[in-house]
C-alpha positions as CSV (number, residue, x, y, z in Angstrom):
1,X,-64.8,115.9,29.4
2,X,-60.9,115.5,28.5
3,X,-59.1,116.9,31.4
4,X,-56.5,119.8,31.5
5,X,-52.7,119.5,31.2
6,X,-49.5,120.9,30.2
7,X,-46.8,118.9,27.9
8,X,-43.4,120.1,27.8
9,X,-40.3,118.1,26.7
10,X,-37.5,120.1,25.5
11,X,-35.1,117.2,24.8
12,X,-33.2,117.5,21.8
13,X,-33.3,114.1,19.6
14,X,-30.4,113.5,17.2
15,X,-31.9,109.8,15.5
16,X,-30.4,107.9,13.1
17,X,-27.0,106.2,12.1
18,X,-24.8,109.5,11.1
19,X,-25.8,111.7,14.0
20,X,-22.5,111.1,16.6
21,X,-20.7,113.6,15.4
22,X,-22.4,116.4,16.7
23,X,-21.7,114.7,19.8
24,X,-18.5,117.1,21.2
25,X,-20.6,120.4,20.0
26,X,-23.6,119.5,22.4
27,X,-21.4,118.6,25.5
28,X,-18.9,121.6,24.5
29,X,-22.2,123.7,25.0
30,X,-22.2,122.7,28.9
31,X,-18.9,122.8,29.9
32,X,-15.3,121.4,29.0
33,X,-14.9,118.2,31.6
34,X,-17.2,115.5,30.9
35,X,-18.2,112.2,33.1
36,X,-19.0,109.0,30.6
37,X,-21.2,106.5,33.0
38,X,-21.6,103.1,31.4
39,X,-22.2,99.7,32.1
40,X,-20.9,96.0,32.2
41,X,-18.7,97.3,29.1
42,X,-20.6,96.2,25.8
43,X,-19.7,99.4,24.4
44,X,-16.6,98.6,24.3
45,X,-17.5,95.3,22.7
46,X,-19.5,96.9,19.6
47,X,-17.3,99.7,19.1
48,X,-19.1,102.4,20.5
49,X,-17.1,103.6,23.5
50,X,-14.3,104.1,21.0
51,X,-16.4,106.1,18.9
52,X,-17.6,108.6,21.6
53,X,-14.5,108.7,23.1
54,X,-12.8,109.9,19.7
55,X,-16.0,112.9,19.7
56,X,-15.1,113.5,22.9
57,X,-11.2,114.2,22.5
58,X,-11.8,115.7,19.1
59,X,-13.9,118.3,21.1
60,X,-11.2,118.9,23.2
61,X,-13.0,118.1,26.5
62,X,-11.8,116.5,29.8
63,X,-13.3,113.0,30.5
64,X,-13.7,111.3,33.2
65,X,-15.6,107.6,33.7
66,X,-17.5,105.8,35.4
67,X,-18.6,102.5,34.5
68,X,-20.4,99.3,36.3
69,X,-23.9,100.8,36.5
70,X,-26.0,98.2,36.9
71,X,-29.0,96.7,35.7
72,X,-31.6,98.0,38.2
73,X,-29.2,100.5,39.0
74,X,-27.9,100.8,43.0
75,X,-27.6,103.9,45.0
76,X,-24.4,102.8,45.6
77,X,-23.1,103.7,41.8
78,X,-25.2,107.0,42.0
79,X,-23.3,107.6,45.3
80,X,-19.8,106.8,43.3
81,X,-20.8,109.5,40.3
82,X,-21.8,112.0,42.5
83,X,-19.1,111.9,44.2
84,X,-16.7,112.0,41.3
85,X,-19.1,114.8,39.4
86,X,-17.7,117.2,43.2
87,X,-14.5,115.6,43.0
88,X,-13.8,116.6,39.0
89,X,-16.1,119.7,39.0
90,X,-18.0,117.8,36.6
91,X,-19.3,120.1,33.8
92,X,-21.9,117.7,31.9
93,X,-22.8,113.9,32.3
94,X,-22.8,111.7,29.3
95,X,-24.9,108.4,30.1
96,X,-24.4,105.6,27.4
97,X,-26.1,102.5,27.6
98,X,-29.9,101.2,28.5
99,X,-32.2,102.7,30.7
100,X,-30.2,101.6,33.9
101,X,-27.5,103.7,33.2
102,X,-29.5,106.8,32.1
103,X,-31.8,106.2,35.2
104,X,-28.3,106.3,37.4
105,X,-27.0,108.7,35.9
106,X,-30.2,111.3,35.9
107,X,-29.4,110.8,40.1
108,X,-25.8,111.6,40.0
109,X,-26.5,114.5,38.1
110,X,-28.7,115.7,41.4
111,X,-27.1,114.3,43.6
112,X,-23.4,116.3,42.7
113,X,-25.4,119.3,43.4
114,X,-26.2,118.8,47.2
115,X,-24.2,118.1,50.6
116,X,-26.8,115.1,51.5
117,X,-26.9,111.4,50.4
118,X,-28.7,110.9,46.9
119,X,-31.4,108.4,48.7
120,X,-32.7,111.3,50.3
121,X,-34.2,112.1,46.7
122,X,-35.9,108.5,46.8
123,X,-36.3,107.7,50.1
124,X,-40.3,108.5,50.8
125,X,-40.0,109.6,54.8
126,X,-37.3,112.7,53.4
127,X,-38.3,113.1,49.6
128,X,-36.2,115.9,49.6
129,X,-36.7,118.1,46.4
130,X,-34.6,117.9,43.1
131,X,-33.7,122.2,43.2
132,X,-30.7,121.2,40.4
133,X,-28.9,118.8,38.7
134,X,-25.5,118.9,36.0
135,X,-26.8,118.3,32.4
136,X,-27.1,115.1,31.3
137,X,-26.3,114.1,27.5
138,X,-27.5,110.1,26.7
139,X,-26.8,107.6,23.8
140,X,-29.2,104.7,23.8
141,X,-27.9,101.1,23.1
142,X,-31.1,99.5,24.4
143,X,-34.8,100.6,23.1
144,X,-37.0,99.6,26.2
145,X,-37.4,101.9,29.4
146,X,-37.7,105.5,27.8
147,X,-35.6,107.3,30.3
148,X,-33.9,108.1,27.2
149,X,-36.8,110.9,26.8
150,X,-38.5,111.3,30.2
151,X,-37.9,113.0,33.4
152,X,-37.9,109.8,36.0
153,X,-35.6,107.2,37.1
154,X,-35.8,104.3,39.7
155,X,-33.0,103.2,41.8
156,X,-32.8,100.0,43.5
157,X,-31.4,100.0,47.2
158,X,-30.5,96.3,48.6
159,X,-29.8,97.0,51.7
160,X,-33.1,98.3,52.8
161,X,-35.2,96.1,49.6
162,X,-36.3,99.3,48.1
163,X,-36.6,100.1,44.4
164,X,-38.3,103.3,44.0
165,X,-39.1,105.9,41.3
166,X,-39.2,110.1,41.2
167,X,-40.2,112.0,38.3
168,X,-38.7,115.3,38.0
169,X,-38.2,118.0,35.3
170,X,-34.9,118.8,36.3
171,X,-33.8,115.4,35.6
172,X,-34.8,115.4,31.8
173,X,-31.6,114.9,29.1
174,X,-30.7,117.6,27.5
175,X,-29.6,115.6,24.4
176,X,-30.5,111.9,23.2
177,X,-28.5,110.0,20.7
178,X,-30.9,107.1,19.2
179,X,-29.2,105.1,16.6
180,X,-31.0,102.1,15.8
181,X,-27.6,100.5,14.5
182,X,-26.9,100.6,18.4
183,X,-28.8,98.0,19.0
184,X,-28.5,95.7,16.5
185,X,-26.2,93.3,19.2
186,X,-28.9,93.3,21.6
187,X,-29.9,89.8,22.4
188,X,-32.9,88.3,21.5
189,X,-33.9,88.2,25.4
190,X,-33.1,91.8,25.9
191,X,-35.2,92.2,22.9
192,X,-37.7,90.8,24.4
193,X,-37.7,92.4,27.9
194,X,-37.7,96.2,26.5
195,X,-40.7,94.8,24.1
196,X,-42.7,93.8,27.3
197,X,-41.1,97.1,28.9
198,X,-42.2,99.1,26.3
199,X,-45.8,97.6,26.2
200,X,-46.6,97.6,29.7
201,X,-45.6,101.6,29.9
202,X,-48.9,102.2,27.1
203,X,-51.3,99.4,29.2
204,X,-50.5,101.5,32.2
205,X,-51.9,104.4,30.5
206,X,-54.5,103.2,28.0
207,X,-56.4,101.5,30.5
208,X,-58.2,104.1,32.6
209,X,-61.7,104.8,32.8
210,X,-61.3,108.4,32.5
211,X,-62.6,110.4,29.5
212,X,-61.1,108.8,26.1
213,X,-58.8,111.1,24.0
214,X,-59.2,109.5,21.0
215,X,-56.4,110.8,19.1
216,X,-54.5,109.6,21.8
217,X,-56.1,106.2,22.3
218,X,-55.3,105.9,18.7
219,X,-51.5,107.0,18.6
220,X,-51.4,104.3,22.1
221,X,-53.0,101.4,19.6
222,X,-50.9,102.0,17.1
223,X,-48.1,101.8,19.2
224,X,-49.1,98.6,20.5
225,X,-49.5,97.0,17.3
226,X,-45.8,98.3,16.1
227,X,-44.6,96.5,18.8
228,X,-46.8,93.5,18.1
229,X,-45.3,93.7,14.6
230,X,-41.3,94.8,14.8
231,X,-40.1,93.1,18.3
232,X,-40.4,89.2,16.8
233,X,-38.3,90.6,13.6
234,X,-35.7,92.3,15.5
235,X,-35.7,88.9,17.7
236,X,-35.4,86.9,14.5
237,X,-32.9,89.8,12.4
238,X,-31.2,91.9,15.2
239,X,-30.0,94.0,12.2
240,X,-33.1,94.7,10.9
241,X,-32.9,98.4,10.8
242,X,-36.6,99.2,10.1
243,X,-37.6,96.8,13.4
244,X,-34.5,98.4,15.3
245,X,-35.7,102.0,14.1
246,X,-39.7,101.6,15.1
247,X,-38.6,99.8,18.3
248,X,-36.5,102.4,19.2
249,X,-38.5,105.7,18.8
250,X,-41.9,103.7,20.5
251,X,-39.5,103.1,23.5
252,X,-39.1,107.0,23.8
253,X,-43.1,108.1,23.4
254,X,-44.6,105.2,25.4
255,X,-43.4,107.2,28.4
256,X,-42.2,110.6,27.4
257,X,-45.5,112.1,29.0
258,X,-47.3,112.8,25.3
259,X,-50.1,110.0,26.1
260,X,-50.7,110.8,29.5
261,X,-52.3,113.8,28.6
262,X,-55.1,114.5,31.0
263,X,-54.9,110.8,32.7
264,X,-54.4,111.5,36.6
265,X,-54.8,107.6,37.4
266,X,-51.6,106.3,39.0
267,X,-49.9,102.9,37.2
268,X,-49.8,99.5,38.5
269,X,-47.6,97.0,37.3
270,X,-45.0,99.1,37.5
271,X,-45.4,99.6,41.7
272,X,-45.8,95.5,41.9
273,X,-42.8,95.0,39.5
274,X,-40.6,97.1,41.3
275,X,-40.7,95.2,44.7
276,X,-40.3,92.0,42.5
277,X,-36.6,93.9,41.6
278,X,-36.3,95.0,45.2
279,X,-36.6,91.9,46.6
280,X,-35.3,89.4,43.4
281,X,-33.6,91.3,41.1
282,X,-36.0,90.1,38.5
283,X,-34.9,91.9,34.9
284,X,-37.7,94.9,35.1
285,X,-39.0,93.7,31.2
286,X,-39.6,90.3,32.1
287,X,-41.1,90.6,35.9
288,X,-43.6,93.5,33.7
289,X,-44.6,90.7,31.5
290,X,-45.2,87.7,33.9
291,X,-47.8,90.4,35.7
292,X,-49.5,92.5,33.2
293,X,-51.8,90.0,32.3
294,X,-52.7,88.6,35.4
295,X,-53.3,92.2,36.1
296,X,-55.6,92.6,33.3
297,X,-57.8,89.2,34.6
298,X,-57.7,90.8,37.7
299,X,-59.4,93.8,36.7
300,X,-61.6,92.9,34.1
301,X,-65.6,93.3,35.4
302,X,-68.3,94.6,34.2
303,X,-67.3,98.2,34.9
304,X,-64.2,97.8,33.0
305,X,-65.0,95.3,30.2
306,X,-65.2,98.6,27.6
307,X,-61.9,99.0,27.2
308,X,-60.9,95.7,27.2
309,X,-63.2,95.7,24.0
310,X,-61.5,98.6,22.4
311,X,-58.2,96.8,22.8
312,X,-59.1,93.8,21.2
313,X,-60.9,95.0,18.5
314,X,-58.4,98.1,17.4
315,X,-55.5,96.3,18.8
316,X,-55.6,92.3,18.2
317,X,-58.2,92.3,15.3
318,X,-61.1,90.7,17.4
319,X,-64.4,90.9,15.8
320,X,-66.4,93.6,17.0
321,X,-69.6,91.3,16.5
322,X,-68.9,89.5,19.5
323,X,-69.8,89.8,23.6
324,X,-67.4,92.6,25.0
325,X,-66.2,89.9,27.4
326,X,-65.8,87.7,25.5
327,X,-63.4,89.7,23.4
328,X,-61.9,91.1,26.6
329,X,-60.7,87.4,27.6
330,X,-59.6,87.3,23.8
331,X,-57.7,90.2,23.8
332,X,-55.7,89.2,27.1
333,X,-54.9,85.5,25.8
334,X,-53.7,87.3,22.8
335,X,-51.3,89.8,24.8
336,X,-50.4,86.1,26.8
337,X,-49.6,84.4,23.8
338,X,-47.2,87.5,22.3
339,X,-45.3,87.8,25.5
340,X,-44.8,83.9,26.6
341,X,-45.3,82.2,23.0
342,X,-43.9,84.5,20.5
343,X,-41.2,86.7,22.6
344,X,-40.5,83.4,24.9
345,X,-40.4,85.3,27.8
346,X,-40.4,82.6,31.3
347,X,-45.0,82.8,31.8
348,X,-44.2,82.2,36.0
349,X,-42.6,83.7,39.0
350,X,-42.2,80.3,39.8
351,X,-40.1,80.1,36.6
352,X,-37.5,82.2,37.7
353,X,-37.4,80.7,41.0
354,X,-39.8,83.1,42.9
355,X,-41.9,81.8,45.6
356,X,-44.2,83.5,47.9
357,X,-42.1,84.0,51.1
358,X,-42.5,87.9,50.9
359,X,-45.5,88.9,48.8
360,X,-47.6,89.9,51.9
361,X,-44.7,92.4,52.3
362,X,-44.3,93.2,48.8
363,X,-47.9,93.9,48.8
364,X,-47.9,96.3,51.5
365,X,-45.3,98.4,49.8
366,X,-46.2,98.0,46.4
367,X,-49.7,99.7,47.7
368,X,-48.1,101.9,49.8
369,X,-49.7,100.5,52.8
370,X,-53.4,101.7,51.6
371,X,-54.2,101.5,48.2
372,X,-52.8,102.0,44.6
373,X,-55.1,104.0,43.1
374,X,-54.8,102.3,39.2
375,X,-56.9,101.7,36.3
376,X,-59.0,99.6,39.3
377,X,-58.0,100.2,43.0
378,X,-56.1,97.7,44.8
379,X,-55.5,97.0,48.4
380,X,-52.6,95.4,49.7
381,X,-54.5,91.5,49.7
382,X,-55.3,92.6,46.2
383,X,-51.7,93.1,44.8
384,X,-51.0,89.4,47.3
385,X,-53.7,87.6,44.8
386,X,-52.3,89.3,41.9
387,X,-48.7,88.1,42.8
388,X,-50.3,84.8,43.4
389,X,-51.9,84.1,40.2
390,X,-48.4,84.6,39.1
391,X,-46.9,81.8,41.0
């Protein structure tokens, strides 16, 4: 029996290459005196920041900036906006750039609205609760994470090796800008890394042994297999608009909350991948890839093997005529092969110069000191061999 649920994601989506100029209208809808957040400054490189900036003036709005957000964004930057947002009497935020800078930016947007230090949103002894935050306005430059279309965010905190996530209506855009011509300068590694990204946020779903929603299973395999299909082109032609374009609008339903409908199974790469950042700084895209497939080994039984054979067959092509294991062990060579043959994404932690000095720890946090409750349960010594088989 498919289980209950509510959907609800009122976030405007202006896509496609002639849609900036309605730009100044939606912020002028929120207020007059706008904060741009934005990263290392490729924006500027590709033309962009001049573009928006032109809306903005046109407008006749007040900006303000804030740029440097990082990849796996620090509280430190979200402590900088918010604090600009009280200082300005920020009206309306305006992230532009990849998921790190939306992700930052959904946090200075609640934390401009309260006395206390934006960690307390993140921190799990205070988790104190998101009651409002400014409107946020977004233009994607990178298709990978989704925050572009989803209520969630994850902030990285060095000084106590913390990266953690919070979902929260009140943190959704109001508006997203997704041109695909916005990308087209996106390396091929980047490319790469929001592929894996963008992959790992439908396996985290798709694999639970809860009822099937077939519709759903469908629109998640087909997914899959447009990622299979467009992320080595736009690798190969990063102007490829049609690659660009499909990339683009997967990134936003992988994780807008439409599959998850009636799944209640918490994820699991994505809890292991963020202490890899915590601790590493690992790019989130590439730490996803290195573990998804050990993951999936480590899961696979005979309590399991079903949808392992659904994925191969609808997914890779596998012949249906053969053992379910044997097309499960298919199947995850298959997902091996796209991620470390054809995307040439680094296979090891080892690789990128990761050794295992802290998994016991990472382990421990990554389960939350009990279990993570995923497509298969895993104990702390579970997520350590999982970590190891990465080495």
């Amino acid at each position: 029996m498919i289980n209950d649920f509510v959907y609800d994601i009122p976030v405007r989506v202006y896509f496609g290459r002639d849609q900036l100029h309605h730009l100044g209208a939606e912020l002028s809808r929120y207020g007059k005196r706008v904060l741009m957040t934005y990263g290392g400054g490729s924006i500027k490189r590709i033309g962009l920041y001049d573009r928006v900036v032109k809306e903005i003036r046109d407008a006749g709005l007040e900006l303000y900036e804030l740029p440097g957000i990082e990849p796996n964004p620090r509280i430190d930057s979200v402590r900088r906006g918010a604090q600009m947002c009280k200082e300005h009497n920020i009206d309306v935020l305006l992230a532009v750039g990849g998921g790190s800078t939306i992700d930052a930016t959904k946090f200075i947007a609640a934390g401009a609205c309260v006395d206390f230090d934006p960690w307390d949103f993140l921190d799990l002894s205070k988790r104190a609760p998101v009651e409002r935050a400014l409107p946020i306005v977004d233009i994607l430059t990178l298709s990978a994470t989704g925050s572009e279309m989803d209520s969630g965010g994850v902030i990285s905190n060095p000084s106590t090796n913390d990266k953690i996530g919070r979902l929260d209506p009140k943190l959704l855009p109001k508006v997203s800008f997704l041109d695909p011509t916005n990308t087209f300068t996106v390396s091929p590694y980047q490319t790469a890394c929001g592929a894996a990204d963008m992959m790992s946020h439908i396996i985290e779903v798709y694999f639970n042994m809860e009822p099937d929603f077939f519709m759903l299973d469908c629109f998640m395999e087909g997914m899959m297999k447009t990622i299979l299909r467009y992320a080595p082109v736009a690798m190969r032609e990063p102007e490829n608009y049609e690659a660009r374009a499909n990339l683009m609008w997967t990134s936003s339903w992988a994780i807008n909350g439409f599959v998850n409908a009636g799944k209640r199974l918490a994820w699991s790469c994505h809890p292991m991948e963020h202490e890899l950042s915590a601790y590493y700084d690992i790019t989130h895209g590439l730490g996803l890839a290195i573990l998804t497939p050990r993951w999936l080994e480590y899961c696979l039984d005979e309590s399991t093997v079903s949808r392992y054979a659904q994925w191969g067959v609808n997914v890779f092509g596998i012949s249906a005529s053969l053992p379910p294991m044997e097309i499960a062990r298919k199947a995850i060579a298959e997902l091996s092969h796209f991620l470390f043959g054809v995307l040439q994404l680094k296979r090891t932690l080892t690789e990128v110069g990761i050794d295992a000095t802290h998994f016991a720890t990472m382990a421990h946090k990554a389960a939350g000191g009990d279990v993570l409750p995923g497509f298969k349960p895993l104990r702390p010594a579970d997520v350590e061999a999982i970590y190891r088989m990465c080495l």
